[in-house]
CHARMM internal coordinates of N, CA and C (Angstrom, degrees):
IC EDIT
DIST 1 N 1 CA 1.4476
DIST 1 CA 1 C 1.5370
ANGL 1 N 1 CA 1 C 108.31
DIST 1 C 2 N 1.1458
ANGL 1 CA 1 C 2 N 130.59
DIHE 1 N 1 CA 1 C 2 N 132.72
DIST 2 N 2 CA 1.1990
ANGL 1 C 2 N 2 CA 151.45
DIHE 1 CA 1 C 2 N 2 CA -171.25
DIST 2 CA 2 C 1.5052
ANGL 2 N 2 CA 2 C 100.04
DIHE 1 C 2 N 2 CA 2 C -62.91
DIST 2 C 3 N 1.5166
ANGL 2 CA 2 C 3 N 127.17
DIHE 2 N 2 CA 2 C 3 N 143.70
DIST 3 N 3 CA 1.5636
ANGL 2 C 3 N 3 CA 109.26
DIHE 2 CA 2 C 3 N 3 CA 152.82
DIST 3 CA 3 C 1.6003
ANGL 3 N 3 CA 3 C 110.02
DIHE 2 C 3 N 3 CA 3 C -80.90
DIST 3 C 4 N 1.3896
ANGL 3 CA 3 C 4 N 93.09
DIHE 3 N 3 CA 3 C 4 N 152.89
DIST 4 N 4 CA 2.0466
ANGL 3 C 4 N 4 CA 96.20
DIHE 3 CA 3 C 4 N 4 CA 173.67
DIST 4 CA 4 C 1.7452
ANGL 4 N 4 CA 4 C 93.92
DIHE 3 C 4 N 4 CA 4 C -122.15
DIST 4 C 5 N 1.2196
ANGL 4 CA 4 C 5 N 109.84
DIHE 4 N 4 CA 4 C 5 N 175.00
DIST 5 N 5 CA 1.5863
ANGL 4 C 5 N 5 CA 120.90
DIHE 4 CA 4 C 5 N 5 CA -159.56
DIST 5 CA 5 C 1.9648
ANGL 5 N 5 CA 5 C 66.09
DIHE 4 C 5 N 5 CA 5 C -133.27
DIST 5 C 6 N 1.4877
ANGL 5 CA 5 C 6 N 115.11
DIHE 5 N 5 CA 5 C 6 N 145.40
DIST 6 N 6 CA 1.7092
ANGL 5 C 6 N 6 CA 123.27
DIHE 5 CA 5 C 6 N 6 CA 145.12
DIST 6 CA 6 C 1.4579
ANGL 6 N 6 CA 6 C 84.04
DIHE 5 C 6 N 6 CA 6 C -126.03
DIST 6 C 7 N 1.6931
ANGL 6 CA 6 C 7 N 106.80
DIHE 6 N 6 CA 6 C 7 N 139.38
DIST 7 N 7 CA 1.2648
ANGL 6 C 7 N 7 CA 129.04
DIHE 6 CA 6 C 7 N 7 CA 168.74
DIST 7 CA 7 C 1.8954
ANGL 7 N 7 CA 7 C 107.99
DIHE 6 C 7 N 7 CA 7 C -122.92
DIST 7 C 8 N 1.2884
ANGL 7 CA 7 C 8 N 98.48
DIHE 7 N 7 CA 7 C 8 N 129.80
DIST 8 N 8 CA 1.5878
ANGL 7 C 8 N 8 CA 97.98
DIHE 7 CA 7 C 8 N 8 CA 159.89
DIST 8 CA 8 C 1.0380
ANGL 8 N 8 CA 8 C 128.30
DIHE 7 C 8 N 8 CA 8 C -176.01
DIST 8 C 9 N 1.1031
ANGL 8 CA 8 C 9 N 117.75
DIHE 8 N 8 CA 8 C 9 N 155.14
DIST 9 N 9 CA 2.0557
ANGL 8 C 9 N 9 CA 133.17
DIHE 8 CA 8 C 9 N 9 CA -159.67
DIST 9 CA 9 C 1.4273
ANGL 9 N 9 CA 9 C 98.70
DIHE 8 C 9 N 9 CA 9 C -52.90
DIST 9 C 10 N 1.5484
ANGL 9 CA 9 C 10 N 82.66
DIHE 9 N 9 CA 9 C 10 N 142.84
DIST 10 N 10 CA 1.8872
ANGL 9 C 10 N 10 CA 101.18
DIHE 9 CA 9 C 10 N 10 CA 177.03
DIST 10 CA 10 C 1.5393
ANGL 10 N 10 CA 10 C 102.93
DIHE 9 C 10 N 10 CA 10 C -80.97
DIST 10 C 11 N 1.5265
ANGL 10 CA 10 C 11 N 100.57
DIHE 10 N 10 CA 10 C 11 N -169.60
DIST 11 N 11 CA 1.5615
ANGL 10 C 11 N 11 CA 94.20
DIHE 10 CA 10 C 11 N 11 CA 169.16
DIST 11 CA 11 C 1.4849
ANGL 11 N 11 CA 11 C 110.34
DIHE 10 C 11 N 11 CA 11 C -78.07
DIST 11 C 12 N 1.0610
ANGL 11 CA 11 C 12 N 130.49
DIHE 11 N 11 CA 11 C 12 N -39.01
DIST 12 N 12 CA 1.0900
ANGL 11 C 12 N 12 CA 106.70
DIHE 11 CA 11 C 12 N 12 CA -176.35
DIST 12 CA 12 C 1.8586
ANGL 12 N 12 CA 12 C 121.04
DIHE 11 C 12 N 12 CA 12 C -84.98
DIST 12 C 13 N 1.0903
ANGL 12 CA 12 C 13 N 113.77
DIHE 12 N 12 CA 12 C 13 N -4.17
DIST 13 N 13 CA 1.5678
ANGL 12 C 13 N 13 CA 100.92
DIHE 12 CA 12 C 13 N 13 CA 141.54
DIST 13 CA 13 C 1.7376
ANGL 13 N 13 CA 13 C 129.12
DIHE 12 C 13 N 13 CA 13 C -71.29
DIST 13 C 14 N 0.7678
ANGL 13 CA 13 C 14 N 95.32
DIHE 13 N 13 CA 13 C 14 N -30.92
DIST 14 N 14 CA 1.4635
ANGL 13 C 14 N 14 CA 111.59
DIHE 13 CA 13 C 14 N 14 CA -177.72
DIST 14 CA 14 C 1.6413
ANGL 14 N 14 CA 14 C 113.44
DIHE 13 C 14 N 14 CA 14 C -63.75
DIST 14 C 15 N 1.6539
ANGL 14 CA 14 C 15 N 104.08
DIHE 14 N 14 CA 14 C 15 N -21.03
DIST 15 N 15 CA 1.4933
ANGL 14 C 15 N 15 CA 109.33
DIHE 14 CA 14 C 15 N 15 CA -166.25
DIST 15 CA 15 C 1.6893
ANGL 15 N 15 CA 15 C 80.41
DIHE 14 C 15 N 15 CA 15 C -92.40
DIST 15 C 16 N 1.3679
ANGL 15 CA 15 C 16 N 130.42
DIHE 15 N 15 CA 15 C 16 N -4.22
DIST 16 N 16 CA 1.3955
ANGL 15 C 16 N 16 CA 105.83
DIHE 15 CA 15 C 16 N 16 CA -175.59
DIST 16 CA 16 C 1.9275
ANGL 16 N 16 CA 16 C 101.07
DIHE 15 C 16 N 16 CA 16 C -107.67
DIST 16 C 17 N 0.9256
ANGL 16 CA 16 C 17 N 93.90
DIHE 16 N 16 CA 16 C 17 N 39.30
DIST 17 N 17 CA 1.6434
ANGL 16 C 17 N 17 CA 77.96
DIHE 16 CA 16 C 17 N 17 CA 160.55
DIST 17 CA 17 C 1.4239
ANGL 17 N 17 CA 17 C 110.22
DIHE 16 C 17 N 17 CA 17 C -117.11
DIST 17 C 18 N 1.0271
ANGL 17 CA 17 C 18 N 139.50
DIHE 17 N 17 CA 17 C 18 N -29.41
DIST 18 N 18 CA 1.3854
ANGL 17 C 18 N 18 CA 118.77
DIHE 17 CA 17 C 18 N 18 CA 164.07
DIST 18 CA 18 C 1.8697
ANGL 18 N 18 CA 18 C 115.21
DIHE 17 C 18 N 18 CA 18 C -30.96
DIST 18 C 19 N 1.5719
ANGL 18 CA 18 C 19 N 92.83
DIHE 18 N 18 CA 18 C 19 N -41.51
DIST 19 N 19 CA 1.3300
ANGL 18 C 19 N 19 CA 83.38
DIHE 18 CA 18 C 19 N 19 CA -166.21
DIST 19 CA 19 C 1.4776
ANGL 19 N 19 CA 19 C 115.20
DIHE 18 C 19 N 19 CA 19 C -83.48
DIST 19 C 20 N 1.4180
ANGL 19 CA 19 C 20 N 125.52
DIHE 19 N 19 CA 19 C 20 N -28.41
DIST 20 N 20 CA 1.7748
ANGL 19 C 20 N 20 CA 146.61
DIHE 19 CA 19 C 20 N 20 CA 167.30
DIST 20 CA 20 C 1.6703
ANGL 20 N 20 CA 20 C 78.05
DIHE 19 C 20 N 20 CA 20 C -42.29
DIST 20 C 21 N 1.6714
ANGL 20 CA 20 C 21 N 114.70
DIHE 20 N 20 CA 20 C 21 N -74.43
DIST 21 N 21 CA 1.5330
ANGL 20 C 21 N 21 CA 104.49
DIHE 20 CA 20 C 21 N 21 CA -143.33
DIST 21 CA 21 C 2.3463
ANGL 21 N 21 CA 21 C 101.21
DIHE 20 C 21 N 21 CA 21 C -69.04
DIST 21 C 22 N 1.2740
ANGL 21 CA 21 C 22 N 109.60
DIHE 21 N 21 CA 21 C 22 N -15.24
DIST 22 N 22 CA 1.6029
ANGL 21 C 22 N 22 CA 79.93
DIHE 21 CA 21 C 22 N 22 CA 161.40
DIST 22 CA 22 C 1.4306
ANGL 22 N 22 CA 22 C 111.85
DIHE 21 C 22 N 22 CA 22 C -95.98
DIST 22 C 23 N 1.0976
ANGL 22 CA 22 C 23 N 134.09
DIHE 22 N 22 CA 22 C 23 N 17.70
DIST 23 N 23 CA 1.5823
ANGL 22 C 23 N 23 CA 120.34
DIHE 22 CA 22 C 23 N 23 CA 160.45
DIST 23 CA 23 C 1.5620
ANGL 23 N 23 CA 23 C 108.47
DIHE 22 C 23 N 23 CA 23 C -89.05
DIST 23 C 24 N 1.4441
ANGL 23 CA 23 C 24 N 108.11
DIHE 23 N 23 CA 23 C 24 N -32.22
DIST 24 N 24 CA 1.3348
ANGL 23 C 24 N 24 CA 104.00
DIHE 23 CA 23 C 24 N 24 CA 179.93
DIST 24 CA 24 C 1.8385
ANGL 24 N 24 CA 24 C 123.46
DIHE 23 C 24 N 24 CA 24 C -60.05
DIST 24 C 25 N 1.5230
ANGL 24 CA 24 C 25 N 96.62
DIHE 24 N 24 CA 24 C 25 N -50.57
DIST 25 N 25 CA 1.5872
ANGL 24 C 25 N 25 CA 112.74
DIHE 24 CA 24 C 25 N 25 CA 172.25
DIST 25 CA 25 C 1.6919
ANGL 25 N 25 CA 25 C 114.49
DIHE 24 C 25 N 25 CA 25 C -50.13
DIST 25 C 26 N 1.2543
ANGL 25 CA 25 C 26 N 78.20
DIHE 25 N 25 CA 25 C 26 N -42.72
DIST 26 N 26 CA 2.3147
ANGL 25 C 26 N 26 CA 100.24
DIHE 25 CA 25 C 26 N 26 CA -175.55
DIST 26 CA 26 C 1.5026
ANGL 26 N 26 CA 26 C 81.20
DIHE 25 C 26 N 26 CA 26 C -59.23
DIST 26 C 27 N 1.2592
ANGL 26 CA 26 C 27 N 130.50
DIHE 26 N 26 CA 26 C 27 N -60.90
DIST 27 N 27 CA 1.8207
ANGL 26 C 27 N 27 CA 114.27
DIHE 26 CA 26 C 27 N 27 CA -149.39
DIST 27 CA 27 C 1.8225
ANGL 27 N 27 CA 27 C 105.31
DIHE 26 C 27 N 27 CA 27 C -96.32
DIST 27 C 28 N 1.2753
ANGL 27 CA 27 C 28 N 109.12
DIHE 27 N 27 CA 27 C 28 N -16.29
DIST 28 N 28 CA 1.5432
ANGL 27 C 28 N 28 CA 110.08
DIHE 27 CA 27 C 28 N 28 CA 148.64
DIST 28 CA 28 C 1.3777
ANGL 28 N 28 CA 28 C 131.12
DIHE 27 C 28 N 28 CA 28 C -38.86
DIST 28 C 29 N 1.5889
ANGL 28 CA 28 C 29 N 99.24
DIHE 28 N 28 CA 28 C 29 N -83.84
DIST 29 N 29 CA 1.6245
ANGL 28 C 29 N 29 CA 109.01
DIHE 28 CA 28 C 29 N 29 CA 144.50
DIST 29 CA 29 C 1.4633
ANGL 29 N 29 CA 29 C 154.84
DIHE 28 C 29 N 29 CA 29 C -7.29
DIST 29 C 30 N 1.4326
ANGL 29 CA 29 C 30 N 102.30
DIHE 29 N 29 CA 29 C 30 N -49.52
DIST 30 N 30 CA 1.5307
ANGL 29 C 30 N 30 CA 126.24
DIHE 29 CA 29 C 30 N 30 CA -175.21
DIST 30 CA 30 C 1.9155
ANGL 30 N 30 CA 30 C 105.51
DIHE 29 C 30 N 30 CA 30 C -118.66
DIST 30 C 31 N 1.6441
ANGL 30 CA 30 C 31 N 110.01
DIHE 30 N 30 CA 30 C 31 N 10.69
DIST 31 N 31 CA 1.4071
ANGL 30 C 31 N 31 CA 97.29
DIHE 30 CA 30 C 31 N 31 CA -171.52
DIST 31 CA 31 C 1.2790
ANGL 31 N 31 CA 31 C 115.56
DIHE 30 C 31 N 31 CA 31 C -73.36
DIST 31 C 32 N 1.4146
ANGL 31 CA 31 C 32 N 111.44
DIHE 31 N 31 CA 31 C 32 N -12.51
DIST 32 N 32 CA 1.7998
ANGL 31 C 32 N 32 CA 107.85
DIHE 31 CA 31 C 32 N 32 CA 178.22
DIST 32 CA 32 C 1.7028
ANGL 32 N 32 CA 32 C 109.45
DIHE 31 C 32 N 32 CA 32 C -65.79
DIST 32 C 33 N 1.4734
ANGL 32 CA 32 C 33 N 112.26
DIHE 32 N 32 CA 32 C 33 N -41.03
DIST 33 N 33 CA 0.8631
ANGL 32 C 33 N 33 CA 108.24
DIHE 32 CA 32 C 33 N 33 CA -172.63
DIST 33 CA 33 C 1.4588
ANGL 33 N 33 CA 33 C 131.11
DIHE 32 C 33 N 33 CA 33 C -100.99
DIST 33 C 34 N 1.7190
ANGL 33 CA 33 C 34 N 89.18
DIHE 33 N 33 CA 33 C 34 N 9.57
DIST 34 N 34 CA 2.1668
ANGL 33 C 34 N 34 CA 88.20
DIHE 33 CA 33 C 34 N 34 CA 168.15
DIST 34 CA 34 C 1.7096
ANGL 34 N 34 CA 34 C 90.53
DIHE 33 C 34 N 34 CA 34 C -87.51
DIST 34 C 35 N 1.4104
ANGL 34 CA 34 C 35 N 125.38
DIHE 34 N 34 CA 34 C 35 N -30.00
DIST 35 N 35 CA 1.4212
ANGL 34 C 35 N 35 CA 114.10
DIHE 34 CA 34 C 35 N 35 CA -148.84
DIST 35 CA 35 C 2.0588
ANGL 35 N 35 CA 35 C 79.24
DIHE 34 C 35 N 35 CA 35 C -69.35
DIST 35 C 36 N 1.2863
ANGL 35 CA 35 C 36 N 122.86
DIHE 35 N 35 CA 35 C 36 N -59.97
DIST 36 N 36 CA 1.5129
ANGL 35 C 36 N 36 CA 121.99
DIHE 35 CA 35 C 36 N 36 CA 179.59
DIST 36 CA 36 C 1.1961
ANGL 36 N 36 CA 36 C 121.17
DIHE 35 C 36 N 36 CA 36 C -12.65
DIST 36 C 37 N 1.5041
ANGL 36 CA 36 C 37 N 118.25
DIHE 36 N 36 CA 36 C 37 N -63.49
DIST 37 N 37 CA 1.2752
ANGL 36 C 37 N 37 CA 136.21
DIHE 36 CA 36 C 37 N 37 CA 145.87
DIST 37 CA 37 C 1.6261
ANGL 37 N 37 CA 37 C 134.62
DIHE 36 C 37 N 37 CA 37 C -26.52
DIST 37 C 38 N 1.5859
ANGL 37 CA 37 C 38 N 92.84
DIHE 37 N 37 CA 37 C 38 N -69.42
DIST 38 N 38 CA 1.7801
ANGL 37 C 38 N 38 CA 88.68
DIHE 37 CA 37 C 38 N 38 CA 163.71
DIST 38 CA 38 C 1.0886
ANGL 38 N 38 CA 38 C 98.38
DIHE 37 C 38 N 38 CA 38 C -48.78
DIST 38 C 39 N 1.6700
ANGL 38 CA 38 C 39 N 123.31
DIHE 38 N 38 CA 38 C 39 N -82.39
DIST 39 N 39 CA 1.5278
ANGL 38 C 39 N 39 CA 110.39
DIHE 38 CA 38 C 39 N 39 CA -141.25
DIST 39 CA 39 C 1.7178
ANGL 39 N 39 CA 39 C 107.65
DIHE 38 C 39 N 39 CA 39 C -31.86
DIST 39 C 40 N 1.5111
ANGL 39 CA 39 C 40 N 110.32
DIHE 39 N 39 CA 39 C 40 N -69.07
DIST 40 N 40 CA 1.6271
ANGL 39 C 40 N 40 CA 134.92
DIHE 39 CA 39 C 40 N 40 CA -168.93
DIST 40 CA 40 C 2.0377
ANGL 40 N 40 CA 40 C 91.59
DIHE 39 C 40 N 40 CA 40 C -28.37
DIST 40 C 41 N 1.0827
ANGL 40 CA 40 C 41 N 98.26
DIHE 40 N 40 CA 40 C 41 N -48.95
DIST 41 N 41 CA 1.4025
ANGL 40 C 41 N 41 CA 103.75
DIHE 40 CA 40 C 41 N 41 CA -172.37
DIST 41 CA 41 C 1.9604
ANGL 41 N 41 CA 41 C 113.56
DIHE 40 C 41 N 41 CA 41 C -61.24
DIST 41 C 42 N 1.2390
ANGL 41 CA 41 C 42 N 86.62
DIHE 41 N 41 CA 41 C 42 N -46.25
DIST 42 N 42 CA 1.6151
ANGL 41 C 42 N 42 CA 101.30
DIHE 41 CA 41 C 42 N 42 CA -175.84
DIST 42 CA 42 C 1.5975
ANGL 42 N 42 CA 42 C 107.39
DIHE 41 C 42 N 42 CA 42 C -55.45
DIST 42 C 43 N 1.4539
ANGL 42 CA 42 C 43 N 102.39
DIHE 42 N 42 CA 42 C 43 N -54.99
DIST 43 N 43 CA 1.6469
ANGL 42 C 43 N 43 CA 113.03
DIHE 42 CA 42 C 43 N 43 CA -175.68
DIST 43 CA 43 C 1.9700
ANGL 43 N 43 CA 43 C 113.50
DIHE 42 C 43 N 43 CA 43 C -60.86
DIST 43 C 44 N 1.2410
ANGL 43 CA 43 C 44 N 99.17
DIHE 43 N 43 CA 43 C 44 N -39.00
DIST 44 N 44 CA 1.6143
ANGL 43 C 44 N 44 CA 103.35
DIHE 43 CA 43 C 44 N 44 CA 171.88
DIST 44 CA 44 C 1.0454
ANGL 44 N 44 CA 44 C 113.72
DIHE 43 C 44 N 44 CA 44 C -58.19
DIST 44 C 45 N 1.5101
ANGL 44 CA 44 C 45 N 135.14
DIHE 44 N 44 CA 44 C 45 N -54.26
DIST 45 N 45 CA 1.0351
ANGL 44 C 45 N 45 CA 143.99
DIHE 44 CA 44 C 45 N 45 CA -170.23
DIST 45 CA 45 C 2.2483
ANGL 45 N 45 CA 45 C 102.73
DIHE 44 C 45 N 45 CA 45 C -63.55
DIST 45 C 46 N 1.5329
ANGL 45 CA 45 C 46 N 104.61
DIHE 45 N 45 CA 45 C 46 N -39.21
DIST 46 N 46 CA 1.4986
ANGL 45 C 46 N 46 CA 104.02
DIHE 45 CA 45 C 46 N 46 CA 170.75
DIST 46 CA 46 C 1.1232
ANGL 46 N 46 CA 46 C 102.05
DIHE 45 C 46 N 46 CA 46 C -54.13
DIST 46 C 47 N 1.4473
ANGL 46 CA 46 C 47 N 113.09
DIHE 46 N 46 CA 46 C 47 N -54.35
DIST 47 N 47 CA 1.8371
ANGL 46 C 47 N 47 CA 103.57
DIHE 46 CA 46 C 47 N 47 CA -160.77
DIST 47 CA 47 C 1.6558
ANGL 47 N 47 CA 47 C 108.26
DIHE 46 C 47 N 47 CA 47 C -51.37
DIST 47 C 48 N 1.3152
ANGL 47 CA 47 C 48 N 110.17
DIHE 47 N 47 CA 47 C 48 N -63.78
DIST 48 N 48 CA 1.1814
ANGL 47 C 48 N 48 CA 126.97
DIHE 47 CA 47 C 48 N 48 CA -176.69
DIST 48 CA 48 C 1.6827
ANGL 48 N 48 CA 48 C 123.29
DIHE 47 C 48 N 48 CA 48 C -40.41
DIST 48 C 49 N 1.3167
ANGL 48 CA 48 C 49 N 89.47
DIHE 48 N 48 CA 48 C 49 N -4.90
DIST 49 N 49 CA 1.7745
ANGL 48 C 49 N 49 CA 102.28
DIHE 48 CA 48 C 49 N 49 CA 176.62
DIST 49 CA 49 C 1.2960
ANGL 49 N 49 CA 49 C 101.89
DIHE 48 C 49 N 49 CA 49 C -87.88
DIST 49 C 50 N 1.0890
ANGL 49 CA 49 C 50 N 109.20
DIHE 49 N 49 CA 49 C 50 N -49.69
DIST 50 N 50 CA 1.5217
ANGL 49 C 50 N 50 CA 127.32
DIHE 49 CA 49 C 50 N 50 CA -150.42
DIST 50 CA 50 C 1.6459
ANGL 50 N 50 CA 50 C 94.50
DIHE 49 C 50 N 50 CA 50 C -48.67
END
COOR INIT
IC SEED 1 N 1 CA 1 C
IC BUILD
């Protein structure tokens, strides 16, 4: 028989998923418009090489 490892959050990790799962939804939500951003960001930073 193989050894297996079970790992899992204490309570006080556990008290942070409420908060993980609204950052997660928040950046779900808004992903069209961070990637908008990166890009805009990415390309400035090209020019600025140039």
């Amino acid at each position: 028989m193989p050894v297996t490892v079970t790992y899992e959050l204490t309570d006080l990790g556990r008290s942070l998923q409420i908060v993980m799962r609204g950052i997660k939804d928040w950046a779900e939500g808004h992903m069209e418009e961070v990637l908008t951003h990166r890009d805009g960001y990415d390309h400035r930073q090209c020019d600025a090489a140039d």
